[in-house]
C-alpha positions as CSV (number, residue, x, y, z in Angstrom):
1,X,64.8,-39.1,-64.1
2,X,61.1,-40.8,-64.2
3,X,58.6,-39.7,-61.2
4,X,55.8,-42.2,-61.5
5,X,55.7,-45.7,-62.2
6,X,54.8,-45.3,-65.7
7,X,56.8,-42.9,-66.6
8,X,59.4,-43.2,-69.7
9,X,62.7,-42.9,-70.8
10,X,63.2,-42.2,-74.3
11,X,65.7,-44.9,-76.0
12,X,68.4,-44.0,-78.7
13,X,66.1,-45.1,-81.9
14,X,62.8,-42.2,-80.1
15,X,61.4,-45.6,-78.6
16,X,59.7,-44.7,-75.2
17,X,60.2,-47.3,-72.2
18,X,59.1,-47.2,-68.8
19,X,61.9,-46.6,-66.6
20,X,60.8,-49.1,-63.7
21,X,59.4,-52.1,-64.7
22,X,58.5,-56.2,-62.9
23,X,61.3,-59.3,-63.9
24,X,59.5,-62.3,-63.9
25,X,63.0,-64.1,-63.7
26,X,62.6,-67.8,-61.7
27,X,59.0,-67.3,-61.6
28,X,57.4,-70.8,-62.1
29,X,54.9,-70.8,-65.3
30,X,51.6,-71.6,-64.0
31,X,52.6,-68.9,-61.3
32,X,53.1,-66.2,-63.9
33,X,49.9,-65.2,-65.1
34,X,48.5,-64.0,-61.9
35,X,51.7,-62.0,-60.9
36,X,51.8,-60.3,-64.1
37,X,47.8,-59.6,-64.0
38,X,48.5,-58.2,-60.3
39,X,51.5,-56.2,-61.9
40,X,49.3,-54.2,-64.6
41,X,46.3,-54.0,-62.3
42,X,49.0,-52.2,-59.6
43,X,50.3,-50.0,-62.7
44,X,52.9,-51.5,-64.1
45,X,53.8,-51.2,-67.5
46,X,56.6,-52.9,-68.3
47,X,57.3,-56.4,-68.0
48,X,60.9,-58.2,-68.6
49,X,60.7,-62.4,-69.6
50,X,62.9,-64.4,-71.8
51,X,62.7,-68.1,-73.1
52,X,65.0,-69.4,-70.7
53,X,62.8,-68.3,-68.1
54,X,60.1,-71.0,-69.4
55,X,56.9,-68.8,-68.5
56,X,56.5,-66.4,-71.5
57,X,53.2,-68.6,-71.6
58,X,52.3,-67.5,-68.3
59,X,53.3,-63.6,-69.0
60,X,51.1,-64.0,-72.2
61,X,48.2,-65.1,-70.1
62,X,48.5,-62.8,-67.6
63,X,49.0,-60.0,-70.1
64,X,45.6,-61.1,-71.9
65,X,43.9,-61.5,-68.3
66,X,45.0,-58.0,-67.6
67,X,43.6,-56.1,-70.9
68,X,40.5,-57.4,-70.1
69,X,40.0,-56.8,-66.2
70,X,41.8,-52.8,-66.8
71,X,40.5,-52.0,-70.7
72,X,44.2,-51.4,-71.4
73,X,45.2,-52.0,-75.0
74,X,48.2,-53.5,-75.9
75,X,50.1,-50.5,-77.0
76,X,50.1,-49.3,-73.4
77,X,52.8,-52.0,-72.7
78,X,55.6,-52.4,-73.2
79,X,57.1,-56.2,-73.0
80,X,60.5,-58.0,-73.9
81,X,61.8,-60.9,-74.3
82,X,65.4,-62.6,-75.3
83,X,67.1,-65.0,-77.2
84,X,69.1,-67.8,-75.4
85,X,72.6,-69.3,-76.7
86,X,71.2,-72.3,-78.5
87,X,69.3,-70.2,-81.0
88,X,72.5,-67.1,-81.5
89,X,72.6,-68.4,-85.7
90,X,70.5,-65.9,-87.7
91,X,67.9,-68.7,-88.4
92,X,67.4,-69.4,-85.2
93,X,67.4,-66.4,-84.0
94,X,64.4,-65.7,-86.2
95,X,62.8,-68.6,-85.1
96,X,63.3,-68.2,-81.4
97,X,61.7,-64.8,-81.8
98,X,58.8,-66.7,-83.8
99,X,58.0,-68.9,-81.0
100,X,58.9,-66.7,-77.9
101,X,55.8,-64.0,-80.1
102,X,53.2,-68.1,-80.3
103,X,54.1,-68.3,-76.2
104,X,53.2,-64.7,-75.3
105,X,50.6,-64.6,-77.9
106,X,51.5,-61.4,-79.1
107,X,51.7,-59.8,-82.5
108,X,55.0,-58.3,-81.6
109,X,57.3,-57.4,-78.9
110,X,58.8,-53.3,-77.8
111,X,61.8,-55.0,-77.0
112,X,64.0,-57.8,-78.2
113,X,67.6,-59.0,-76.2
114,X,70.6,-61.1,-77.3
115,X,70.5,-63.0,-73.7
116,X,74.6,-63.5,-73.5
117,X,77.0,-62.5,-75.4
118,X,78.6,-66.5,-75.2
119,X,81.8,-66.8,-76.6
120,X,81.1,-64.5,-79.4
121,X,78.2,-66.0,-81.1
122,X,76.4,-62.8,-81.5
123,X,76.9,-61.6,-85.0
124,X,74.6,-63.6,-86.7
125,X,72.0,-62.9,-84.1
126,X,72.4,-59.2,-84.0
127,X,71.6,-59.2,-87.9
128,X,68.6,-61.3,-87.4
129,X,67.3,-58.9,-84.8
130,X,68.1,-55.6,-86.9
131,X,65.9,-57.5,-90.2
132,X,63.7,-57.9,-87.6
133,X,63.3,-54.6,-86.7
134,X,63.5,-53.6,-90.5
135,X,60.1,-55.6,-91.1
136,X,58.7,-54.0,-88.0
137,X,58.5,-57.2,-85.8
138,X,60.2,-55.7,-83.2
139,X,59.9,-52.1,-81.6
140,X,63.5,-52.1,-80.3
141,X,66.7,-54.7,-80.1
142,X,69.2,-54.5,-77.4
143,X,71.6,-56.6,-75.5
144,X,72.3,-58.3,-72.1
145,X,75.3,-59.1,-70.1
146,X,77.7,-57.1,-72.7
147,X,80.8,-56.0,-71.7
148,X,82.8,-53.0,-72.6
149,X,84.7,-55.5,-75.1
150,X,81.8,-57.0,-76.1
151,X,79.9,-53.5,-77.2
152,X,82.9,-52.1,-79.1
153,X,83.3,-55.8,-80.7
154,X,79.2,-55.1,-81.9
155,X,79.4,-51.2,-82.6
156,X,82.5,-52.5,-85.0
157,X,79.9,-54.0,-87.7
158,X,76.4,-53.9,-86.3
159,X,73.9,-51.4,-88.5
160,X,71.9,-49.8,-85.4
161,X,73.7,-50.1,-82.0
162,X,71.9,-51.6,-78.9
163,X,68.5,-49.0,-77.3
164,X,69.5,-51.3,-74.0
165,X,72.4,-53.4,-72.2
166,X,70.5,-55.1,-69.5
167,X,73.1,-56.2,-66.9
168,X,73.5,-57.6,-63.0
169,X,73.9,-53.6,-61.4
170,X,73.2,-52.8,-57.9
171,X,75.4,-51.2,-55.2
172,X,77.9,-53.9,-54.6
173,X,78.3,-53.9,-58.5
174,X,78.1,-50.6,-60.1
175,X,80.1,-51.7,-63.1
176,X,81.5,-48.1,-63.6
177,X,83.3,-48.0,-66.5
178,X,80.5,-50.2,-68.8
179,X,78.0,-47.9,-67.5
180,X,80.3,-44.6,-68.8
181,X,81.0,-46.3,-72.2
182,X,77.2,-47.1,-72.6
183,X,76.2,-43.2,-71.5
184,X,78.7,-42.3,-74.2
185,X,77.1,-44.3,-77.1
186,X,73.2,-43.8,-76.3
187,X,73.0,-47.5,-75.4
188,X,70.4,-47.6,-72.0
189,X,71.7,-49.3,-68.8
190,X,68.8,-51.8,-67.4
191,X,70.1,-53.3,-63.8
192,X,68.6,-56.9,-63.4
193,X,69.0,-58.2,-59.4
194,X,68.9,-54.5,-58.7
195,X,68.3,-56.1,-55.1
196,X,71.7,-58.2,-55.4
197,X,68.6,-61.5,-55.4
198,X,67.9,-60.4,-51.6
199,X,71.5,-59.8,-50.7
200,X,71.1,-56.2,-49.7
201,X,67.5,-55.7,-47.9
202,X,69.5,-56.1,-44.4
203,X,72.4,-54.2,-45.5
204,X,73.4,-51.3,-42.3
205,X,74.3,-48.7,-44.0
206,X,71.1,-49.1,-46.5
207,X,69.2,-49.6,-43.2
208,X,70.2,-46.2,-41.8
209,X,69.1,-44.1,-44.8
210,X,65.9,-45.9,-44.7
211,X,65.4,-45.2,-41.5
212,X,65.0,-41.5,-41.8
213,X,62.5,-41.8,-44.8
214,X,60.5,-44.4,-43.1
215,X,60.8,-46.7,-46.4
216,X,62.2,-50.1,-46.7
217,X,65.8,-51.0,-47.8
218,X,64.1,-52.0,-51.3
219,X,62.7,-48.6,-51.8
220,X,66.0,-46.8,-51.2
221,X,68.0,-49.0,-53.3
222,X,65.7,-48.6,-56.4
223,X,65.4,-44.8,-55.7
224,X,69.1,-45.0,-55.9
225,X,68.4,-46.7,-59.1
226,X,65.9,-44.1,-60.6
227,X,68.0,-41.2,-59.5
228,X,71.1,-42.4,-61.6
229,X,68.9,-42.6,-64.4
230,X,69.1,-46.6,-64.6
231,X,65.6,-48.6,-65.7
232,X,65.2,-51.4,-63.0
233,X,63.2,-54.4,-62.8
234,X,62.6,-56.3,-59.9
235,X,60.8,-59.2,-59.0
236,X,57.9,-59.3,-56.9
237,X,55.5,-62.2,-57.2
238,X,53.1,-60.8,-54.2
239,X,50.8,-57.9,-55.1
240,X,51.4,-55.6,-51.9
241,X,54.9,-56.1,-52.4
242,X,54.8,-55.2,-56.3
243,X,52.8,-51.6,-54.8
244,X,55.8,-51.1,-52.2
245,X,58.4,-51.1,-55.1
246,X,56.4,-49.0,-57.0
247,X,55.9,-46.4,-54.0
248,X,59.1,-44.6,-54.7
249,X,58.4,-41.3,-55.9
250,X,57.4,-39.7,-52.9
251,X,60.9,-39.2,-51.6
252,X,64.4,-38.1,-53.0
253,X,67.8,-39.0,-52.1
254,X,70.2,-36.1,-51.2
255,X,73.6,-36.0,-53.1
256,X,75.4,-37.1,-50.2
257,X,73.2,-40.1,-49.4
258,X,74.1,-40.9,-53.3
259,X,77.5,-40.9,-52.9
260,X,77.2,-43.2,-49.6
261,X,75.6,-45.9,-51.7
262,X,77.9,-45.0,-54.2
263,X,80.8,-45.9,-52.0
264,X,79.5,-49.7,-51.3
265,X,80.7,-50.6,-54.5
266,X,82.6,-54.0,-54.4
267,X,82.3,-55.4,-58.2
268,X,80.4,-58.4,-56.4
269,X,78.2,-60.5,-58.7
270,X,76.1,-62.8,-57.8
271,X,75.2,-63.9,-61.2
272,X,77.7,-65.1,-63.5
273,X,80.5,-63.3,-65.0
274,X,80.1,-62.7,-68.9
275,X,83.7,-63.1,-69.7
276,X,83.6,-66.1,-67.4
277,X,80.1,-68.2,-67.7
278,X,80.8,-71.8,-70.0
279,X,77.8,-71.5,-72.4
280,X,78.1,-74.7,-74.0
281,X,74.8,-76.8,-73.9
């Protein structure tokens, strides 16, 4: 379990990666650069884009615009990106990775993601992404939105497995059963909308716990996050709110305020379903 915002969780190939990090998911681009300068100033470490997002630009700006005002290098962060389903051939896999590294104006990225797993398109894009890693282009590969079905379809004829499965996880969707077959394999959990996108920061029984620690409804559901080991990454394009996120180590959940939070699990998305989404373009 991390205890500080910078702390690390060691991935299955020894890679280290902060266990809280900032999404930049529906951020506009020429909005970016500032949040993600805010974000490194604050102390944040990690940051989580992709090319669907359309600001890796912005993150690349921001990331220059932050080395500068802090005298961090580059190898103190730790940034990923990921492949959308248009580019899932090996080709353009490659290629998408080649321009997602011109936007950010990097020389490489920690982390590299197979966005969906589509309608099993994945195969050639998991080979790209492992002779990607070969060359040392890429620090890590991993996965989003993967199933149970989906993983053991990979692990059947991929050469490295996923470090990371980043999928939609917070308390109305705890998604037991992928999160004991990743545990099992080494492969990382990574909740994106760890906040359900807003749907939990008035939720009662949240409210009550929070309460008693004099923190927010935010801060107790990403403690809840931290304390079951899960890296999380949520969104927050004001500074004072990024610094409230981060103020989480200060407190610890008891076992039996776990197991309440535990207990709100509905399996209730509200992003798409992997086995359900139409990916055609």
């Amino acid at each position: 379990m991390i205890t500080h915002l910078q702390d690390k969780i060691t991935l299955n190939n020894g890679l280290q990666m902060p266990g809280m990090g900032l999404g930049v998911f529906q951020v506009e681009n020429d909005a970016t650069a500032e949040m993600v300068k805010n974000a490194i100033e604050v102390g944040y470490r990690s940051i989580d884009t992709a090319a669907i997002y359309g600001n890796e630009a912005g993150v690349g700006e921001g990331i220059k615009q932050a080395l500068t005002s802090t005298n961090l290098q580059r190898e103190d962060l730790f940034i990923t990106s990921k492949v959308w389903n248009d580019g899932l051939s090996y080709e353009e896999t490659v290629t998408a990775y080649e321009e997602s590294l011109e936007r950010l104006g990097l020389d490489y990225l920690d982390l590299y993601l197979i966005h969906w797993p589509g309608k099993d398109k994945y195969a050639e894009s998991w080979k790209a992404l492992e002779d990607l890693y070969d060359q040392g282009k890429i620090k890590a590969i991993g996965v989003c939105n993967f199933t149970v079905a989906h993983l053991e379809n990979l692990l059947s004829f991929a050469r490295m497995k996923p470090v990371v499965n980043q999928v939609e996880f917070h308390p109305r969707l705890q998604q037991a059963e992928l999160r004991s077959f990743c545990d099992k394999h080494e492969i990382q959990l990574e909740a994106w909308a760890p906040l359900m996108q807003g749907g939990l920061l008035e939720d009662a029984t949240i409210s009550k716990i929070a309460e008693k620690y004099s923190k927010s409804n935010t801060q107790v559901i990403l403690r809840w996050d931290v304390q079951n080991g899960i890296i999380t990454i949520p969104k927050s394009v004001r500074r004072e709110r990024m610094m409230q996120n981060a103020d989480i180590f200060n407190f610890q959940l008891t076992d039996e305020e776990m197991t309440i939070i535990s207990a709100m699990n509905l399996e209730q998305r509200v992003g798409p379903n992997p086995n359900e989404f139409d990916f055609a373009l």
